[in-house]
N, C-alpha and C positions, 0 to 999 in steps of 0.2 A: 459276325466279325465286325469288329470296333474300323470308324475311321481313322487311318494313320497319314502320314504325310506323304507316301507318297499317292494315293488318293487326290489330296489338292496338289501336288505337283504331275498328276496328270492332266486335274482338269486345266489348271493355268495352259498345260503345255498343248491340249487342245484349244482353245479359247486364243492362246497365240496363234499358229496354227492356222486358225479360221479366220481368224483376225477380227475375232467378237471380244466383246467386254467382258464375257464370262460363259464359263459353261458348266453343267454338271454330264455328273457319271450315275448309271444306275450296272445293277449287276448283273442283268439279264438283258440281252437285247429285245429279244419280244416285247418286256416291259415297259421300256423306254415308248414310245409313242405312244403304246396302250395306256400309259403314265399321265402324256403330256396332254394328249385331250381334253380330257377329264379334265386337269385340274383347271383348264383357262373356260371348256365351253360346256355351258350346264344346261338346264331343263329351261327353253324359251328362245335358246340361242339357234343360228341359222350355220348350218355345215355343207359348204359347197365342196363335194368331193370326185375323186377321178373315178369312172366306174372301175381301173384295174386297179384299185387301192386293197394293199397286202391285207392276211386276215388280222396282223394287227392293228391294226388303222381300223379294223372292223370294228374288234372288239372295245375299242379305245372310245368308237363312235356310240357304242353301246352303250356303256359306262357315262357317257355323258348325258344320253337322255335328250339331245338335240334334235332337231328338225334337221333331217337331211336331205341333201337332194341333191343327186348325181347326175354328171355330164360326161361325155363321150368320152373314151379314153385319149386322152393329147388334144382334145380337139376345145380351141381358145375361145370358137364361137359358137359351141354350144354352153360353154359357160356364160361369154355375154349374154346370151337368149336367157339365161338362169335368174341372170342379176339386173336383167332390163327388167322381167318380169317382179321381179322381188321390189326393186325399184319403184316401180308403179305400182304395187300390191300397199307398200309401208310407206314410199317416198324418206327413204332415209337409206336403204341399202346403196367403187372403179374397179377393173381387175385392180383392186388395190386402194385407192385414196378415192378416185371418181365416185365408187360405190361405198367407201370406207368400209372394206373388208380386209381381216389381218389374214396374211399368207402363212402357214407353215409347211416347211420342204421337210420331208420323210427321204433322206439320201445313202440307205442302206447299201445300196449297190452302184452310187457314182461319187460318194467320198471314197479318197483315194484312187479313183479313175479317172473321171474329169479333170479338165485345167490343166494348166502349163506344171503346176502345182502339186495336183491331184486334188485341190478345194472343193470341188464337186461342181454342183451345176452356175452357182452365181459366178466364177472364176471361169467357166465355160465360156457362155454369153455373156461374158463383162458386164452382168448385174451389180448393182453395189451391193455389196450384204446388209448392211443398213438401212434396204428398203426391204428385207427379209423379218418377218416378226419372230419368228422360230425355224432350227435348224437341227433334226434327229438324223441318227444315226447307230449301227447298230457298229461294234468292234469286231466282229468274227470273222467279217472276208478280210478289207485291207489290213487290218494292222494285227491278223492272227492270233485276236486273244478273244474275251466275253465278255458279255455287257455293253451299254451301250451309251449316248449321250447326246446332252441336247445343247444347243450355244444360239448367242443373242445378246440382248442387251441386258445389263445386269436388272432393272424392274423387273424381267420378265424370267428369269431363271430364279431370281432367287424366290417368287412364289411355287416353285415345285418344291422347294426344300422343305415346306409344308404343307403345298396340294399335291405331289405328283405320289400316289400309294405307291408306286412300284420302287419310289427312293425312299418313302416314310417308314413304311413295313416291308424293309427286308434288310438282309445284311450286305454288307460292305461288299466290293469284291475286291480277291484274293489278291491280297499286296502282290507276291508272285505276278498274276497276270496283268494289276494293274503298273508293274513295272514293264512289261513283255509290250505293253501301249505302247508307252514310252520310245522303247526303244524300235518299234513299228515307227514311229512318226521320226525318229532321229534317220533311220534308214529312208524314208522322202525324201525328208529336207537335206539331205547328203547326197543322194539321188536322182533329183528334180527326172533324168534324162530317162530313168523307166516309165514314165507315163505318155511319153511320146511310142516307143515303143511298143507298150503293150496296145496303143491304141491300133499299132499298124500291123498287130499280132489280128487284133478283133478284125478288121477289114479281111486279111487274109483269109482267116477262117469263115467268118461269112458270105468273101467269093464263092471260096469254095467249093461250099452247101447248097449253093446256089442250085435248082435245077434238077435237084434230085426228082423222080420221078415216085409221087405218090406221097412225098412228105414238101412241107414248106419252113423258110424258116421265120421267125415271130421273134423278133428284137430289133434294135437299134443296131447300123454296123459300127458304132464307137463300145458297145458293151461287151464286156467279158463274159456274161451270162445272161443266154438266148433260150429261143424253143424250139423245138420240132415237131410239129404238129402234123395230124393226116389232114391231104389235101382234103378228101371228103370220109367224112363218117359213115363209119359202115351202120349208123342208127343206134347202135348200141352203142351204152359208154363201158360196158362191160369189155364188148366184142374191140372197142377200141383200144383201150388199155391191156388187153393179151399179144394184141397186135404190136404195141407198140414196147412191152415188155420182151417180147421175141427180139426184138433189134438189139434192145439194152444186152440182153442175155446172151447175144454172139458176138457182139463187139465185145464183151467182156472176154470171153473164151478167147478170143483175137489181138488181148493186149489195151481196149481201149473201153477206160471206164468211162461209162454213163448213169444215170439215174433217172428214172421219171420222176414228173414232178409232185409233189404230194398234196392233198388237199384234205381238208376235215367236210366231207361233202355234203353231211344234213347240215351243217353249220354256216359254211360260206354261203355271202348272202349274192355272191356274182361267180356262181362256179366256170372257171373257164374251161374249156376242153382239152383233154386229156394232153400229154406231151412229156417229151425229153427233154431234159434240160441238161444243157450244153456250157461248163466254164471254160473259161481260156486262163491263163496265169501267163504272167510276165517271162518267168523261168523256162517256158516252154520250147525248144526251138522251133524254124521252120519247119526240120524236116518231120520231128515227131506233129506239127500239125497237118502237114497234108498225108501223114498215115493217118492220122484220126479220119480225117475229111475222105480217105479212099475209103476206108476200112467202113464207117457208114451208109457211104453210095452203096459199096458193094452187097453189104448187106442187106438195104432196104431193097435193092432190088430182089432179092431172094427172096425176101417175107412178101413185100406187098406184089409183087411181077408173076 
């Protein structure tokens, strides 16, 4: 499918938006970071990465061919230990300028959450974005459509538009959805006042969860989407994932959808442990959330008790 206009009047309308100089669109969200690696960090380059980085971040890392080397999940000073070491190793590797290392945020699941906004994590913590070197993100949770996109400073977007393969070699996406953006991002900025509440939706429901016995929960309480993991492994990830399939499969009979969470398991290179994963939406009210939050207590007691 050929580029039409409203194409560039998504990305403009992203790029305003974020309040970057420019952005592009790819048609797949997967793509989108698997895209954007590649085209910036090739074979010699050094990749400081989160050990929970998605498998697309994986395979992105793949395709580049880089030196990588992972620090703890959130944890700021094991990457200093990373880049103290690099440091002395080359003496030319700051979180950021100290070390002169370029940052890029993967914000799949806190564009359109975070911020007063929903900007995602720099409008959180009143980062400036312009000390952001790149900023993906995928379209299929907040703004309900497909495909995905990246924003920044325009030197640095407009080399995907002929390194990133996942915008080079493929088609367009669907004028349709890339209008459905659009009007995704007119309904925020019409809005502002849902992202205060759903943040107070995630609190609730994370109370909640709290405490159940034999499951724990594994996410941020500002996230719409969590985990529910076994307290302890019965050894098997077989015997885990029946176990924790069983729950899915009575809350659903009971009205309340869940999903496990999926993974490609010879492939991931940080497989993490088995789990439920739990979304929250805006739309949701109270009281359908503390039926979800009983209707799981009640349940996990029964499977795992």
């Amino acid at each position: 499918m050929a580029l039409e206009d409203v194409h560039l009047d998504l990305e403009d309308r992203l790029a305003q938006f974020m309040k970057t100089e420019e952005a592009i669109i790819y048609s797949y969200g997967f793509a989108t970071i698997a895209s954007a690696i590649p085209a910036y960090s090739k074979r010699g380059d050094i990749v400081f990465v989160d050990r929970a980085a998605c498998f697309a971040i994986q395979k992105g890392l793949q395709a580049s061919r880089s030196d990588i080397k992972i620090f703890n999940h959130n944890d700021m000073a094991d990457l200093e230990r990373l880049l103290k070491e690099q440091e002395i190793e080359d003496q030319k590797v700051k979180l950021k300028y100290k070390y002169k290392a370029r940052i890029f945020l993967e914000e799949s699941l806190s564009f359109g959450v975070l911020g007063k906004h929903g900007r995602g994590l720099t409008e959180h913590y009143g980062i400036n974005i312009d000390d952001i070197d790149l900023i993906s993100a995928n379209m299929e949770n907040s703004l309900a459509s497909i495909g995905g996109f990246c924003c920044g400073r325009s030197f640095v977007i407009d080399h995907q538009r002929l390194s990133g393969q996942g915008y080079c070699f493929s088609a367009s996406l669907p004028p349709l959805l890339a209008a459905a953006a659009i009007e995704g991002l007119n309904i925020m900025e019409e809005n502002p006042g849902i992202f205060a509440e759903l943040k107070e939706k995630c609190r609730q429901i994370h109370k909640a969860l709290q405490g159940i016995s034999g499951l724990k929960v594994v996410g941020e309480s500002l996230s719409p989407a969590f985990h529910l993991q076994l307290e302890e492994s019965t050894g098997s990830r077989e015997k885990d994932v029946n176990l924790l399939q069983k729950i899915v499969n009575l809350c659903m009979s009971r009205g309340i959808a869940l999903t496990q969470a999926r993974y490609l398991d010879k492939e991931e290179k940080w497989l993490p442990p088995p789990s439920i994963r739990v979304v929250v939406t805006v739309e949701q009210t109270e009281e359908e959330l503390e039926k979800a939050a009983s209707t799981i207590k009640a349940v996990a007691q029964e499977v795992l008790l």
